[in-house]
Structures are given as C-alpha cells and as structure tokens.
PAVOLO-755631 format. One record per residue (C-alpha): residue number from 0; z, y negated, x negated. Coordinates in nm, 4 decimals. Last residue first. Layout:
<pts>
    nr          z          y          x
   NUM          Z          Y          X
...
</pts>
This chain:
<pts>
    nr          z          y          x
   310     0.1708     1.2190     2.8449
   309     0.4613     1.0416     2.6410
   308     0.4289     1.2821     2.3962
   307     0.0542     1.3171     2.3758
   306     0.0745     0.9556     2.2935
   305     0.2904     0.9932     2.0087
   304     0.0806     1.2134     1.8947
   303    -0.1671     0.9984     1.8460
   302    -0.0041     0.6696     1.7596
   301     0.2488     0.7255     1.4791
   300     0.1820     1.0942     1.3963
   299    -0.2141     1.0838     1.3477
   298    -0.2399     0.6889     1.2452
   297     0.0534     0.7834     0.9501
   296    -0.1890     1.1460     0.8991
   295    -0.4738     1.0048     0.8850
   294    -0.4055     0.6926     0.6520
   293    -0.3994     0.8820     0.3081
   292    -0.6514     1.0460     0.3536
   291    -0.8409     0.7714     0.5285
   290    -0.7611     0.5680     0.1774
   289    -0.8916     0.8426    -0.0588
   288    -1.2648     0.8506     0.1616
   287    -1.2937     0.4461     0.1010
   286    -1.1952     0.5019    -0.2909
   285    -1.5024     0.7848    -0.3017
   284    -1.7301     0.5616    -0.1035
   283    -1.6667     0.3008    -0.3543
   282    -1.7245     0.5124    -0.6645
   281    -2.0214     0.5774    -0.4789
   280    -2.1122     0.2469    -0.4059
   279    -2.0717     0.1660    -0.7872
   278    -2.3325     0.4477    -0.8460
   277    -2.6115     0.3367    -0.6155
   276    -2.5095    -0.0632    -0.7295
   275    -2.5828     0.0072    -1.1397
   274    -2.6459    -0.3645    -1.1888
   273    -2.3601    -0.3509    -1.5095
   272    -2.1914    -0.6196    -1.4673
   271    -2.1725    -0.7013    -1.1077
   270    -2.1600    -0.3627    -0.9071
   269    -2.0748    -0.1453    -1.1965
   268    -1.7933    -0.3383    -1.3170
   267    -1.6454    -0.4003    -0.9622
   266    -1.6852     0.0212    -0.9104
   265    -1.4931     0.0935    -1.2471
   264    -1.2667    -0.1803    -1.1791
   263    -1.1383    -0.0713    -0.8101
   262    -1.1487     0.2991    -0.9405
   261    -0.9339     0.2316    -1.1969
   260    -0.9444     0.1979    -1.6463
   259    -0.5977     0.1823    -1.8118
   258    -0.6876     0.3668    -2.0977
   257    -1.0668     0.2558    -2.0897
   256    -1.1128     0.0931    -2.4661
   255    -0.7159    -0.0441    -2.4946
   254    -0.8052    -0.1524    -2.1834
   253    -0.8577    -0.1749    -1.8863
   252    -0.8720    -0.5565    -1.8630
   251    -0.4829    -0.5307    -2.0129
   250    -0.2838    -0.7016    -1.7946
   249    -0.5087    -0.9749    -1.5606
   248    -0.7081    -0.7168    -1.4824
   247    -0.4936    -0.4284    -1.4755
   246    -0.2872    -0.6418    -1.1565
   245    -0.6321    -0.7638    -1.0084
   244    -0.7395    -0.4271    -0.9696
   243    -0.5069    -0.1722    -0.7894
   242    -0.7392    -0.0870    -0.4602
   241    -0.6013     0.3051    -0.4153
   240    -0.2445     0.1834    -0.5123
   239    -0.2137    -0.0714    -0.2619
   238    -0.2863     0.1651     0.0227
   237    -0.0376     0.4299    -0.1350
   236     0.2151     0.1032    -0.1420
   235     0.2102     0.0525     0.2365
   234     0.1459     0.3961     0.3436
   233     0.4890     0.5185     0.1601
   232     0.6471     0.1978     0.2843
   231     0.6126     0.2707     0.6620
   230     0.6932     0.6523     0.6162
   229     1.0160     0.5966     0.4458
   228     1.0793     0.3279     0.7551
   227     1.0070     0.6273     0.9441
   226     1.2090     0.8977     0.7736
   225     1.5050     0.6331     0.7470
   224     1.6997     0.8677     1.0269
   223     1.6853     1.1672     0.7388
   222     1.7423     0.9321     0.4229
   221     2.1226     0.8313     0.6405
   220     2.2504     1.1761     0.7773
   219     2.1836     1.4771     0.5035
   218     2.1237     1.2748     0.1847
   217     2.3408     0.9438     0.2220
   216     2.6112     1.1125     0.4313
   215     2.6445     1.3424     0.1537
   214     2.6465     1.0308    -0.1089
   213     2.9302     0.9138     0.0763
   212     3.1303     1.2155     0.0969
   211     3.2186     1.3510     0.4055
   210     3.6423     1.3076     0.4852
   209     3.6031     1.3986     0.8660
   208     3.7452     1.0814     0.9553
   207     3.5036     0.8914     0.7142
   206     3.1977     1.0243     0.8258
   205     3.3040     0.9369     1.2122
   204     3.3005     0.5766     1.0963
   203     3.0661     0.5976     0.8793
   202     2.8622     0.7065     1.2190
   201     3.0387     0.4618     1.4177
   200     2.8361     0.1962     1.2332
   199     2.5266     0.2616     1.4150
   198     2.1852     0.2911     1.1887
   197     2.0027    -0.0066     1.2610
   196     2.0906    -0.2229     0.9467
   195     1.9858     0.0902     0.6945
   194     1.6809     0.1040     0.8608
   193     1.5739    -0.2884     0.7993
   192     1.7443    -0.2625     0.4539
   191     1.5008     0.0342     0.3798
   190     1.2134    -0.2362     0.4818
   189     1.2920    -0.5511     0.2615
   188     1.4029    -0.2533    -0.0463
   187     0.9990    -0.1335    -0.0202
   186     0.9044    -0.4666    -0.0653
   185     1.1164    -0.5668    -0.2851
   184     1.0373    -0.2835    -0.4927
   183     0.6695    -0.3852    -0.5342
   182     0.6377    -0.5850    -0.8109
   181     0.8585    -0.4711    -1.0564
   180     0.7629    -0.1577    -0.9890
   179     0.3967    -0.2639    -1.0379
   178     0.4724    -0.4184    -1.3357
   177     0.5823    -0.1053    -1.4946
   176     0.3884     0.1152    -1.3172
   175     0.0950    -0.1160    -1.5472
   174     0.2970    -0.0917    -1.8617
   173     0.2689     0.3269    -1.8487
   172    -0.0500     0.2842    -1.8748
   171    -0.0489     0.1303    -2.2013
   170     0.1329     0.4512    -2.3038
   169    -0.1495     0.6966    -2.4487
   168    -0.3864     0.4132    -2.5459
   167    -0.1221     0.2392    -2.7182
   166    -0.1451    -0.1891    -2.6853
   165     0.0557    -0.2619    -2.3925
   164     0.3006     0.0422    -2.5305
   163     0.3757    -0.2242    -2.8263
   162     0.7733    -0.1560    -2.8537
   161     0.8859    -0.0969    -3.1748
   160     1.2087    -0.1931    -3.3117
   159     1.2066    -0.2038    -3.6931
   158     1.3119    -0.5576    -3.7689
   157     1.6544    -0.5209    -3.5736
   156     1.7504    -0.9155    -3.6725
   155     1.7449    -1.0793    -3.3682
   154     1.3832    -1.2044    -3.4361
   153     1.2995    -0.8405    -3.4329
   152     1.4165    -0.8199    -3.0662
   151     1.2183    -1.1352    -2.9403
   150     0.9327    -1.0182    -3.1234
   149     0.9359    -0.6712    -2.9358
   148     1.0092    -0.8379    -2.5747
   147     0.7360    -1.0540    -2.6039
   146     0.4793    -1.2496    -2.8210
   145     0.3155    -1.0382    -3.0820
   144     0.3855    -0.7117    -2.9383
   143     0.2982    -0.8348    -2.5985
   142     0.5182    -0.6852    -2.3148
   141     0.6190    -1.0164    -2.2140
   140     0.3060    -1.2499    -2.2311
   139     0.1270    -0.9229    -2.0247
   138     0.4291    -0.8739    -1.7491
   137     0.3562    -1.2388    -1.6901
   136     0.0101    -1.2513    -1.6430
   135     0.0098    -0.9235    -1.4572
   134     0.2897    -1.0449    -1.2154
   133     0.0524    -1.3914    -1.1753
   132    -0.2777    -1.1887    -1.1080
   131    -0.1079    -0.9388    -0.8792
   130    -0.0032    -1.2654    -0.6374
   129     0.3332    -1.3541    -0.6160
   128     0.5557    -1.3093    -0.3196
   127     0.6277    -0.9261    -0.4021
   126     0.8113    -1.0824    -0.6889
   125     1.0973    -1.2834    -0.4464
   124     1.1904    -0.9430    -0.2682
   123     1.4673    -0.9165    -0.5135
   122     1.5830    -1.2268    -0.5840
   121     1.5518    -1.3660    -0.2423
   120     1.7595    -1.0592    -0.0834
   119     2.0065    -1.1450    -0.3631
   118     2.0809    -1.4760    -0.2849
   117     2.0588    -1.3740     0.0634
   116     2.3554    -1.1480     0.0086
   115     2.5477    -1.3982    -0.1915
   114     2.8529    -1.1723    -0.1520
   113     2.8243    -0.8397    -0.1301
   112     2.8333    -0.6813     0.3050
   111     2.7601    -0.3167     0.1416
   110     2.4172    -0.3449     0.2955
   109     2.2640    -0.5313    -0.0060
   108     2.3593    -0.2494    -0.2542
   107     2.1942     0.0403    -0.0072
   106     1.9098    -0.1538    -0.0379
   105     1.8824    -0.1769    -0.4005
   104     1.8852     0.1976    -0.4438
   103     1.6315     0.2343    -0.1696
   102     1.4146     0.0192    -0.3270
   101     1.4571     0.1726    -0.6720
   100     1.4143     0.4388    -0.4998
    99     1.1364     0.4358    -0.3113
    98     0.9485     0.2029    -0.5785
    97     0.9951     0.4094    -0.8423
    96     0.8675     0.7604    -0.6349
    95     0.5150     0.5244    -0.4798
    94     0.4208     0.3522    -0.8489
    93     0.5094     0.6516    -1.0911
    92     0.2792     0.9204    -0.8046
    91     0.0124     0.6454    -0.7494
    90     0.0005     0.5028    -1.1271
    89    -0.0271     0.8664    -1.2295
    88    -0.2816     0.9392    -0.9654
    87    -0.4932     0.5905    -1.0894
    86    -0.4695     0.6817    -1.4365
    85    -0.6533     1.0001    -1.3765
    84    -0.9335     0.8724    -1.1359
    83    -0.9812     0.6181    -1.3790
    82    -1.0274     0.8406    -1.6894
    81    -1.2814     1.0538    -1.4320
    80    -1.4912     0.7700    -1.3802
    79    -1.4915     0.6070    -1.7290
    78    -1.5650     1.0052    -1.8584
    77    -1.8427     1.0212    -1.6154
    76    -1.9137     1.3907    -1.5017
    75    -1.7675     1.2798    -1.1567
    74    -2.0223     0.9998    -1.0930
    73    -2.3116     1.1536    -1.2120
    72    -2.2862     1.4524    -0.9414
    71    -2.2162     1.2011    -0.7000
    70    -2.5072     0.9976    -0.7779
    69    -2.6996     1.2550    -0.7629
    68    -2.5515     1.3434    -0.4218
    67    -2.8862     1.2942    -0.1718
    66    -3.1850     1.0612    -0.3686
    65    -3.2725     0.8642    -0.0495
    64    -3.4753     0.5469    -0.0741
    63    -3.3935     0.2601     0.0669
    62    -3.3215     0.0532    -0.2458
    61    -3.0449    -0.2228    -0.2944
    60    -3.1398    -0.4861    -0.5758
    59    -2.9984    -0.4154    -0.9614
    58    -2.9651    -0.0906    -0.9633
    57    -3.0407     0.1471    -0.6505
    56    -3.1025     0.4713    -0.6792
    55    -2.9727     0.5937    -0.2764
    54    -2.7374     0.7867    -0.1599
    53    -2.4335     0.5362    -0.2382
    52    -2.6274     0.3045    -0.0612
    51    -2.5898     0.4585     0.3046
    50    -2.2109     0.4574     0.1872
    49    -2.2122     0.0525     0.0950
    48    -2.4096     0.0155     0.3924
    47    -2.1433     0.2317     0.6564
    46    -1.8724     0.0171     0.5114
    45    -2.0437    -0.3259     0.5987
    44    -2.1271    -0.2418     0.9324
    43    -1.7625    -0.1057     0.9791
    42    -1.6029    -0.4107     0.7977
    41    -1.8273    -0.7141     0.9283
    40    -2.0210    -0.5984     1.2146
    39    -1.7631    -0.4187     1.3996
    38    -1.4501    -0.5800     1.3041
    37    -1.6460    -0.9184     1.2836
    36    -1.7567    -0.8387     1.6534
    35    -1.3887    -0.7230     1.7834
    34    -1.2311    -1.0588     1.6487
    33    -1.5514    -1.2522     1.8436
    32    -1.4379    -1.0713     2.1801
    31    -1.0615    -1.0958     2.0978
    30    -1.0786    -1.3888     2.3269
    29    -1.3102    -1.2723     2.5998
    28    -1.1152    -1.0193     2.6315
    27    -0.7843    -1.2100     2.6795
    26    -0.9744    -1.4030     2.9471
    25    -1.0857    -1.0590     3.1373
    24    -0.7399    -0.8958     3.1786
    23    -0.6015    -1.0703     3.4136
    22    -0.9113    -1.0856     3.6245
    21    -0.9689    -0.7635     3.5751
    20    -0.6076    -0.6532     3.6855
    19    -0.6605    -0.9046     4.0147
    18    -0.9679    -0.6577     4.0977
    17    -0.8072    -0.3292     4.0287
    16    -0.5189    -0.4457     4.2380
    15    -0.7289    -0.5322     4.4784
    14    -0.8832    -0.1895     4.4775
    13    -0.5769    -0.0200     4.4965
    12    -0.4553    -0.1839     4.8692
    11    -0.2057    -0.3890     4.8655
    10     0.1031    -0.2361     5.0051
     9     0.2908    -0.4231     5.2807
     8     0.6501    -0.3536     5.3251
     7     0.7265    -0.1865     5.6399
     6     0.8415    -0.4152     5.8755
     5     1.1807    -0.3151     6.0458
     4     1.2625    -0.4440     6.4472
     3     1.6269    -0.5479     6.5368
     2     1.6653    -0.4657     6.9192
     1     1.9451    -0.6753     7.0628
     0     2.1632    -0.4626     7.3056
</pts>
C-alpha cells in the first residue's frame, strides 16, 4: 500500500507576526504623524492656553499671573453674559426640537417613493449648503420691516399687518430659530432618510396584515430603530448651537441692544474689541466645558461602551 504522508501546516511564530504587523503599520504612522502634531499642538495646546488665560487679568496682551475665578465670578454677574447664555438655551431647545421634526416630517415625505424625489432632496437639503453668513443675509432682507415680508403684505393692500419681530427685543430672537430651522432641517431630514431607507420593508408589510396604524408604526416601531440616526443629528446641531455666531452676525449683530447676544459674540467682542482677553477666555472656557457635555455621553455610548460590549 502507498503511504500518503500529512504536513501540518506551518505556523509562524508570534514574534514575526509582531514584526511584519510593525512594518505594516509603521508607514501609515508616519503619515498621520504631522495630523497627530497639529491635533496636539494646535487644538489641545491651544485649548489648554485659552483656559490657563481665563485665570489670569489679562487685557490687552496675555499676562501670567494668576488671579483664580474672578473672572468667573465677573463673568456670570454680567448682564451681556447671562442675556447670551439665555438666548443661546432657547435657540438650543427651538433650534434641536424644529429641526427633528421638521426633518423627520420631511423625511418620511421623501420615502413615500413621490415623484421628483431628488428634486426634492435638492430643495430641501440645498440651505444647509450655504454658509451662516448668506442664510443670515437673506433671512435679514426678508424679515425686514422696511423691506420684507411685512412690506410685501401691506403693498397687497392689508396695511395693518405687522410683522417686525427682527426689530422687537422680546421676539428678535425668535428670527434667529427661524433661520436656523431653515437652515438646518436638511440636514437633519439627509440623515432620518438614511434610517428610514434601512428599515426592512417586511415590517410594513407585517404592519399592514395586522391592520396597525401608520402613525403607530411611526411611534412604537420606526422613531425607536432611528434612535441612532436621532442621536447623530442631536450632536450635530447641539455642536452648532454652542458656536452660533456668524448666523446673528450677519442678522441682527445682537441686537436690538443685546437681545440676540451669544456666547460666540460675547467672547469675539471681548477678545478683539474690547481687549478684555482674561474674561473673553472665560466665556470661552465656559462654551468649551458646554460642548464636552454635550459630547460625553455620544463618545461614551458610541465608542466606549461599545467596546466593553464586544470585550
């Protein structure tokens, strides 16, 4: 009988494959070595100075000296400060709850198969492709009382329609959500449309057999598997609501007097108008410490415990 002989499959040792995994990994280092640098120097070095100055009493030039929280104290017994601080949370809570709907409104539109869907895709995510500056322009030549909506109606002929909330301290707020709603639906409709596209048809399917409402599957099936999409835009739009500048800026310059007055402003005015930099990096420090807040827990559930999971 012919003997037929078996090899064993050779196993490189661990130690080569250590080696041949450095070497692998080594050019793609080297690559994101200057990437890692500006991270470190640039945005870490640069936050850790502005919060080193935000204990100090510097004005004009940056000091070294070390005055503890006085700056702190005077920064939340300043009525600009604590207007800002105000207007920003009802920006945040308008901006963030309009935007989830209306973008969940308008995706639930696009995924009933209309026609011209990318017409309307285009329409409605074309805003979020302009800049803050040009929405704010725009929304600002509209809502003027002189110029906009509140002309165009009197010139119809109803001479006592009223609409000059860009110019009412109580309301000129109000003008900025807005904008922003304008502006950042699309956004917000782009990703629901994403979640709406994976969930599997059989579900309606199955929904429809049993004779389940539509708006029932909505609530208890459909919002439930968009939690992370939810998620997604929710740190999206908080992140753009804690450095809202350019779109007051170009609106109403914070005004009527400090109505529409935010964080961003109140720490740009103080850095370059007013030479108050201790205070301004304060104001800074405070926006920086809002934004890990609000990050923490996405970084926390997407990555962290994720990880634990899979361990």
């Amino acid at each position: 009988m012919e003997t037929i002989s078996i090899r064993a499959p050779s196993v490189a040792p661990s130690g080569t494959k250590t080696r041949r995994s450095m070497r692998t990994r080594l050019p793609a280092a080297i690559a994101l070595l200057p990437t890692a640098l500006v991270v470190l120097v640039v945005y870490i070095g640069c936050m850790l100075w502005t919060v080193r100055l935000s204990f100090t009493s510097s004005t004009l030039l940056p000091k070294l000296d070390w005055v503890g929280l006085a700056q702190y104290n005077r920064l939340f017994v300043n009525d600009r400060f604590v207007t800002s601080a105000e207007n920003i949370v009802i920006f945040g809570i308008l901006f963030i709850s309009g935007c989830l709907i209306i973008g969940f409104l308008l995706a639930v539109f696009i995924d009933q198969n209309v026609r011209g869907e990318g017409l309307f895709r285009t329409v409605f995510l074309y805003p979020y492709s302009m800049s803050f500056v040009v929405t704010g322009v725009a929304w600002q030549w509209f809502l003027n009382p002189g110029l906009g909506l509140q002309k165009l109606v009197r010139d119809l002929g109803f001479e006592s329609f009223t609409f000059d909330w860009l110019v009412n301290q109580k309301m000129a707020i109000y003008t900025i959500v807005i904008a922003g709603l304008w502006h950042g639906s699309g956004l917000t409709m782009a990703i629901m449309l994403a979640g709406l596209r994976g969930i599997d048809k059989d579900l309606w399917k199955a929904a429809k057999v049993d004779g389940i409402p539509t708006w029932r599957v909505y609530t208890s099936v459909v919002i439930p598997l968009l939690r992370p999409m939810i998620v997604t835009a929710v740190v999206l739009l908080a992140t753009g609501v804690v450095k809202l500048y350019d779109l007051v800026v170009a609106m109403t310059l914070g005004g009527p007097g400090i109505a529409t007055e935010v964080p961003a402003k109140f720490v740009m005015d103080h850095l370059f108008e007013r030479n108050n930099i201790a205070l301004g990096t304060a104001a800074a420090t405070m926006m920086l410490i809002t934004v890990v807040i609000v990050l923490a827990p996405w970084v926390y559930a997407r990555y962290i415990r994720q990880e634990g999971r899979r361990a």
